[in-house]
N, C-alpha and C positions, 0 to 999 in steps of 0.2 A: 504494500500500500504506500505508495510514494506520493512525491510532490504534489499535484495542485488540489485532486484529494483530501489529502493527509492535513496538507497545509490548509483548506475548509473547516475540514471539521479541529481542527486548532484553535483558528480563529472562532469557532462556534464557541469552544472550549471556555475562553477567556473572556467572551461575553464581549468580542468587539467585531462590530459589521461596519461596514464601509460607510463612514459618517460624512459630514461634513468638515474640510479641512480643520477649521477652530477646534471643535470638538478632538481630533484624530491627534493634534499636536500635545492635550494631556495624557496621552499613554505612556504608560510606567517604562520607562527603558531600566532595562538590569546594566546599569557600568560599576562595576566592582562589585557585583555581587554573586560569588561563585557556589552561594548554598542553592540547591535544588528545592526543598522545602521552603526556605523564605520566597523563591520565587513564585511557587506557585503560589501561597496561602497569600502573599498583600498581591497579585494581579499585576504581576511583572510579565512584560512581553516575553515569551518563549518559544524558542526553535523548536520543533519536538527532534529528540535524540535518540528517545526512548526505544528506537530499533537496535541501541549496539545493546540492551540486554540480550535482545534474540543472539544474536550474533555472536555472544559471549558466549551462551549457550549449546548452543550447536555445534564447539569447536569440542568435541567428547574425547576423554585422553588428556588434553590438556591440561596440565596443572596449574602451570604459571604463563599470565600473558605480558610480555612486557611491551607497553604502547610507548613509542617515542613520537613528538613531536616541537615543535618550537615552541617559545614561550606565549604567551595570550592567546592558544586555540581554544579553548574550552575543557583543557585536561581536568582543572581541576572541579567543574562543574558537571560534567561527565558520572567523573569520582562519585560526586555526591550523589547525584543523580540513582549511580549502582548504589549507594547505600542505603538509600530512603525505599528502595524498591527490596531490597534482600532481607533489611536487618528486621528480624526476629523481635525487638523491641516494641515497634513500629506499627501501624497501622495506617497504609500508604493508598489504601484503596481511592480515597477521595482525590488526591495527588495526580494521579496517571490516570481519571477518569477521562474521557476522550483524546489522550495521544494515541501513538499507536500500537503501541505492546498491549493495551487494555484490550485490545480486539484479539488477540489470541489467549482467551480465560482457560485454555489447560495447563500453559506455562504459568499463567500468573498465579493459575489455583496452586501449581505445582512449588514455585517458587517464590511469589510475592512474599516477604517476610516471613519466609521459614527457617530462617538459617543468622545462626550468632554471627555476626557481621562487625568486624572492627576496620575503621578509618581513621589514617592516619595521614597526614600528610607531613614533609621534611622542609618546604619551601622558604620558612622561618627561620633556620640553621644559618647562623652566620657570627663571625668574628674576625675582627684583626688580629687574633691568637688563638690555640686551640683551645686554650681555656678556656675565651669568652664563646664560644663554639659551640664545645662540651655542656657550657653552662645552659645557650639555647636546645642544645639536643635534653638534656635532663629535664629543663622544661615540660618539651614537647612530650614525652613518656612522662610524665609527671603528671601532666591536666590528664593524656589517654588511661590514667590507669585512676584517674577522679571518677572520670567517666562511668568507668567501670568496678567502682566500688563493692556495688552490691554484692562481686564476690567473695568478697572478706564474711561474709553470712552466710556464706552454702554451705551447705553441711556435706557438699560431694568434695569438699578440697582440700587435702591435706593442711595440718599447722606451719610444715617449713615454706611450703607456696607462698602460704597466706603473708608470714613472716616477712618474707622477699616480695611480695606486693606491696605491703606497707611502707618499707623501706624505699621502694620505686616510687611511690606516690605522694611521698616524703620529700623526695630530692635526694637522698641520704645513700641511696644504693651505693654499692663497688662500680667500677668499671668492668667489672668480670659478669656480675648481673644485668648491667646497664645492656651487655650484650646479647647478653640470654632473654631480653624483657619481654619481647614481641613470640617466641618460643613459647615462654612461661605463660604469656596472656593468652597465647592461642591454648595452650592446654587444659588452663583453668576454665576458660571458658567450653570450651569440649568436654569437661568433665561435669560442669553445669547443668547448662542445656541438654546434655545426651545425645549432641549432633556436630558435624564435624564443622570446620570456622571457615568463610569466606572472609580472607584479609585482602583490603584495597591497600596500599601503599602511594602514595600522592609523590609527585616530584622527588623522587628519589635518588636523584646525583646533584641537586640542588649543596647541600654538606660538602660532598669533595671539589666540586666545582669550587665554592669558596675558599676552600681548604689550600686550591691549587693556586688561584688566586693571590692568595695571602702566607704561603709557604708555608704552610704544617698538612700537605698531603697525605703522607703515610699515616701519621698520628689519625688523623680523622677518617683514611682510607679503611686502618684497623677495627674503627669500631664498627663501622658502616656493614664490614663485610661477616660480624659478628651479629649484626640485628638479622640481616640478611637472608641467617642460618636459616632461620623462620620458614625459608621456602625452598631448604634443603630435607627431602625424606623425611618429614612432617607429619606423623599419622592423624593429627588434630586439625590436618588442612581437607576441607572443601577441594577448594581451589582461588587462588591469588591475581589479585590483577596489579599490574604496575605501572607507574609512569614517571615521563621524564624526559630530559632534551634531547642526551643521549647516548646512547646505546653503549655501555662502557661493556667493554670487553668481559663475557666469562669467565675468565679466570683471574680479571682483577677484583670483582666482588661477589659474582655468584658462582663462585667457587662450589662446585661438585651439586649442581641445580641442575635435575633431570626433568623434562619435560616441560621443557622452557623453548616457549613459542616467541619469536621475537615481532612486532606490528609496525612497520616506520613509513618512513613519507615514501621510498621508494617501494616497499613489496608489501601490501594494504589492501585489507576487506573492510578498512574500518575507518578510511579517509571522508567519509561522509558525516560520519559522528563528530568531528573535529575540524571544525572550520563551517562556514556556510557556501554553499553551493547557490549557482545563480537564482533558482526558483525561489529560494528561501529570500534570498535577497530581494528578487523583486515584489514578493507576497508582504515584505516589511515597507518596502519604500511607498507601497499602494496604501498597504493601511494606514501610516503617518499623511500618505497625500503627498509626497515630492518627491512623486515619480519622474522631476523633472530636471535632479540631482542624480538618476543612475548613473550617467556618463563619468561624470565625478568621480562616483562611489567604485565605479570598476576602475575607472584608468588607479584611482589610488590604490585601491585593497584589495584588489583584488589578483590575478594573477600565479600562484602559488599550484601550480603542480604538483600534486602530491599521486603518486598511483595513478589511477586513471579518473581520477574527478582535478576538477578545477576550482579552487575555493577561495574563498575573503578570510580573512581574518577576521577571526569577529571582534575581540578587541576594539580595532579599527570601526570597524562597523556602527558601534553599539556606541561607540564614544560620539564619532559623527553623529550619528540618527540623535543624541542626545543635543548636541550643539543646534540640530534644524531646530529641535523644538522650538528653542527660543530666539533663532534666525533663520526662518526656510532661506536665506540668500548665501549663508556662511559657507565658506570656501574651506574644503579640505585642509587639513594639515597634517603633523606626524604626530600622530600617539602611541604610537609603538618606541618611539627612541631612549623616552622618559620611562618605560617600564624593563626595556631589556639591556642585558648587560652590551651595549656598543663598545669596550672595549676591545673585543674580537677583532674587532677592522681596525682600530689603531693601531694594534698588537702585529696584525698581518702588514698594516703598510710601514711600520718601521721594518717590519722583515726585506720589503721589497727590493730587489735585484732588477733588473733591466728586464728581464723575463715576466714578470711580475708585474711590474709596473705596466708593459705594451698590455697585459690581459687585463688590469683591472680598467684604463683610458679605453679598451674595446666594450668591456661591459658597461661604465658609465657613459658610452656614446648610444647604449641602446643594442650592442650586437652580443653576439654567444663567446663562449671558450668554450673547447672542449677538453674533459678533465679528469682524472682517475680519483673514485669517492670511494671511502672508506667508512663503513658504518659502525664499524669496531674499534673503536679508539680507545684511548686511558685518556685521562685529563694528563697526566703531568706527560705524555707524549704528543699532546696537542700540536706544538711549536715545533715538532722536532723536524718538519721536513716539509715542502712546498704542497704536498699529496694533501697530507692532514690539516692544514690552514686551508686549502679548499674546502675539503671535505666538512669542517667546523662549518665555516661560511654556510654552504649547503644545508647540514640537518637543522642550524643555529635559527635557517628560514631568512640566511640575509641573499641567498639563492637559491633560484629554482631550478629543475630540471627543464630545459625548453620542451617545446610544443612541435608537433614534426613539422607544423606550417610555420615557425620561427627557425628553424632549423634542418636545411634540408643538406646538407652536408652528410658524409658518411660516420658514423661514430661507432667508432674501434669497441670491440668486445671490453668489459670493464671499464668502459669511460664515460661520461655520461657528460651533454650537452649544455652548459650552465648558461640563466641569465641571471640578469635582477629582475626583479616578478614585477614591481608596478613604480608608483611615481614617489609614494612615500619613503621607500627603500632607499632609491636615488640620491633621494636628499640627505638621508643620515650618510652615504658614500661620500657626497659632495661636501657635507656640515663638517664633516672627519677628515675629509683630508683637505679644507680647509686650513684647519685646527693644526693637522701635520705640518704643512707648509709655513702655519705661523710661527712654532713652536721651535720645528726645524731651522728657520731664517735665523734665530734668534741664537742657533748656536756656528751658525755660518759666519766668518768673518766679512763683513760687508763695508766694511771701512773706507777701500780702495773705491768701491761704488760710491759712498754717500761724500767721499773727498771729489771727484766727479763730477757729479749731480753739484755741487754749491761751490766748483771752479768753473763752471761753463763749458766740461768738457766731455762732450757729446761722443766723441769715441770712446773717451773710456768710459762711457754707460751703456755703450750697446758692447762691448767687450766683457762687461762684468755682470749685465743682465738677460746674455745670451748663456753665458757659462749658469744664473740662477737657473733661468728656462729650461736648460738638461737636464735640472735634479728634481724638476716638477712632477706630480701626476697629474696629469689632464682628466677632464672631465667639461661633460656638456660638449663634444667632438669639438671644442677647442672656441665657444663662441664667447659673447666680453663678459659676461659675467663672472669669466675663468679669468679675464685676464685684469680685471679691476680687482679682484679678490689676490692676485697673485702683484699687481703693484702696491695695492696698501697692505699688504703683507710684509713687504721687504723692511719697509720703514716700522712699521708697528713696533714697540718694544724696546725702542732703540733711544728712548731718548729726545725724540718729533711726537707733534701733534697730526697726525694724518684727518683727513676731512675726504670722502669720496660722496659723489651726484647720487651715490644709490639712496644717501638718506636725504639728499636735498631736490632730486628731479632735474628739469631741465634750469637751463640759465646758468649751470656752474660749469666749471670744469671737469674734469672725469675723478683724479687725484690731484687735494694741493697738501704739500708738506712744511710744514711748519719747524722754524730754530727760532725762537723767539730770543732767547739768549744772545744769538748773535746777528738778531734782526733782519734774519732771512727768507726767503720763503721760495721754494721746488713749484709750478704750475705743470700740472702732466693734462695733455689731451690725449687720449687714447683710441684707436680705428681697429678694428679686426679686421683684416684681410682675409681673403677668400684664395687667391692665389699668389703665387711664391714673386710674381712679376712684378706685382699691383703694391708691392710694398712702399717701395718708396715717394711712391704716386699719393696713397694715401695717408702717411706719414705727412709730407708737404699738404694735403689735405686739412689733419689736424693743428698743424702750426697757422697756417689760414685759419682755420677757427679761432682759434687763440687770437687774434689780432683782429678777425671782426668781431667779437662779441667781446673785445677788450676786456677779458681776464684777465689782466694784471692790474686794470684800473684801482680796484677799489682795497688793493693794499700798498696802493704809494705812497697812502700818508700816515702808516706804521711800521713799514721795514725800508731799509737802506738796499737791500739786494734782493731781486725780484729775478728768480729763472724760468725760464719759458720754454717749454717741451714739448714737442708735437713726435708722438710712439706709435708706429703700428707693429702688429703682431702676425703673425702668419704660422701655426702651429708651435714649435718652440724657434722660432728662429724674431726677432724682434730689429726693427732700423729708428735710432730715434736724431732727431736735429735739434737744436737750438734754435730759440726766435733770435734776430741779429738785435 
């Protein structure tokens, strides 16, 4: 029972029919809200997902399923979703009345909350040392065994259990229990109930990811792979489901874990549960009423190949649809950059070599690489080789697998097609290595340039700003926003006041740089060139600007030395003159 269907009687569900736009603009959007129970009971808009139960199901044999995807797909709403439908607790019948698992009543009979159900999720695991780390992991097993107090009352659980649950719930455990906790819980509560446990696991390389991070890998590797045991030959297990960015290698933490199914963006029955696909998406834009915003809404979020669907982020999505509310006219932005760790791509472009560099100016001009991905990583092998900094990129969601109509080239066995998926992606590419080239400049010695630039002498600025230009990454296939961002770069940091047209519009100059101490002042006009000819033509172009629209007027009567530059650029190759 799919889309437009599915998506009906959803809407039936939620009690909202195609209103009048005023009305449609107070619908509850869920942004940060990843409980499945809150969403349904206050009348928050929802996807139905409710088919990856089926789907969990019907993988028989299966012990452990481990789903990888990127951060903000809906892992951890998903989660919840599996728990409020399983846990034994619960009475979830109202919840999933018209999605779509409620229409198959022999699984629901079978399984809707008959099974001791523990969720956890890791995603809060974090410190600048292991200790403060530790601190947050003791937490986390600290409130889940609050949770689950009641078992300190069963009369089916032994006294030393009990003993060592107290102490876990405490705070107070060993690190040797701290390991065992998840073990221990699953078996108290099998001895409970009289049924064996469905454990969810939430983000669960979130811990060593930091870890890696912040340099106590091993230390927090060790305990991780001790919680872990939990889904090693388990007679108190169900069956486990896991999640996470990704896919760390078996033998760095599910060490001797048989029956472990792995779920990721590239080999997936389960890319539909994670992420919204376009029905979904156009079923939401109609019910809000700005239907007039799709365009938008895909060039930005959408794009993301995973498997054989094509999907939005919802994240993205849910954030947007929240901002129309309150301006149907509001114009896209990035909200994925403020939520995910972007240090990946700065990390990768200090790596950058020449090799490197030409693949990343091909992807932010809009075109493919092709690539060898590894799905099997360790974190502290992340870095260790050009293969794995792709492959991060890739499952991280900062690339996607292209589409065969983006990519008609032949691609070699084990390689796999990469782009950037949509418009918001671009921009943290472009905001970062920005940031690299500012950061970068600033340990470049630029001296010989900026003596140059405030002697009048024009060869030695195009000698010293040709030599910058080779160490650039391009982006935007080299058009002036690349190259204004890459002149007030040079200067920034250095001790000048930089001023560029991007924050003042027309009537300025493009860059003016400021020594106020030595009561001087840089005037840059800058031209993009289209061909390698046209340089110098357009160059003397920009110096003519400069002298009719008299830039240099309106600082002669606060500086003593006023220079006059008319630049044009032409890939990295750059010709600049002096006004006489």
């Amino acid at each position: 029972m799919k889309n437009c269907e599915v998506l009906r009687r959803k809407e039936q569900q939620r009690g909202i029919e195609t209103k009048g736009a005023a009305e449609m603009k107070k619908m509850n959007i869920p942004v940060g809200v990843s409980d499945f129970e809150e969403i349904r009971k206050n009348g928050y808009y929802y996807i139905d997902k409710s088919g990856l139960v089926r789907e969990l199901l019907s993988r028989t044999g299966t012990k452990v399923t481990l789903i990888t995807r990127p951060r903000r797909f809906g892992k951890t709403l998903g989660m919840s979703m599996l728990e409020s439908f399983f846990d034994i607790r619960k009475d979830s019948r109202a919840l999933f009345e018209g999605l779509e698992i409620s229409e198959n009543q022999a699984l629901c009979d079978a399984w809707m909350n008959q099974y001791p159900t523990i969720f956890v999720s890791f995603r809060q695991v974090d410190g600048l040392n292991f200790t403060g780390a530790y601190d947050m992991l003791t937490w986390v097993i600290s409130e889940l065994y609050k949770e689950h107090h009641y078992l300190l009352d069963s009369d089916s659980i032994g006294t030393s259990d009990k003993e060592i649950a107290k102490q876990l719930e405490w705070g107070q455990a060993s690190m040797k229990d701290m390991k065992g906790s998840l073990m221990l819980l699953t078996r108290m509560m099998q001895r409970h109930y009289g049924k064996p446990i469905i454990l969810l696991i939430d983000e669960y390389d979130v811990p060593v990811a930091k870890a890696n991070n912040n340099g106590y890998y091993n230390e927090m590797l060790d305990v991780m792979k001790g919680l872990m045991q939990a889904l090693k030959d388990n007679p108190a297990l169900r069956f486990a489901v896991v999640t996470g960015c990704l896919k760390i290698a078996k033998e760095s933490i599910f060490t001797g874990t048989n029956n472990f199914v792995s779920d990721t963006i590239t080999n997936s029955r389960l890319n539909e549960y994670f992420g919204f696909v376009q029905s979904e998406v156009d079923e939401l834009l109609k019910a809000a009423d700005v239907t007039e915003q799709a365009e938008n809404m895909k060039k930005w979020y959408d794009g993301y190949h995973f498997g054989d669907f094509d999907v939005y982020c919802p994240w993205d999505v849910m954030n947007y649809m929240l901002e129309l509310q309150h301006n149907p006219k509001a114009k896209p932005i990035s909200y994925w950059k403020n939520t995910s760790d972007n240090a990946i791509i700065r990390s990768f472009i200090d790596y950058a070599g020449s090799t490197i560099t030409k693949k990343l100016e091909t992807l932010m001009a809009g075109g493919c690489i092709v690539q060898r991905v590894d799905e099997n990583l360790t974190y502290d092998y992340l870095h260790s080789s050009e293969d794995n900094l792709w492959s991060t990129l890739y499952l991280t969601g900062y690339l996607t697998r292209a589409r065969e109509e983006d990519y008609t080239g032949e691609v070699p066995d084990g390689m796999v097609a990469l782009m950037i998926p949509n418009a918001e992606i671009n921009e943290i590419f472009e905001t970062t290595v920005i940031k690299w080239f500012d950061d970068s400049a600033k340990k470049w010695n630029r001296n010989a340039l900026f003596d140059a630039v405030f002697s009048g002498d024009s060869e030695g600025i195009n000698r010293e700003m040709n030599a910058l230009l080779r160490r650039t990454i391009s982006y935007h296939d080299y058009r002036e926003d690349f190259y204004h961002a890459f002149l007030a770069g040079i200067f920034t940091g250095a001790g000048y006041m930089v001023d560029s047209n991007k924050e003042h519009g027309e009537g300025r100059s493009d860059v003016v740089v400021y020594d106020p101490i030595n009561a001087r002042v840089a005037i840059f006009e800058a031209k993009y060139t289209k061909t390698l000819g046209n340089l110098e033509k357009d160059c003397d172009t920009a110096l003519q600007q400069i002298d009719d629209r008299m830039y240099a007027k309106e600082y002669e009567d606060d500086y003593d030395q006023i220079f006059c530059y008319g630049i044009s650029f032409f890939k990295k190759r750059c010709m600049v003159k002096e006004k006489g």
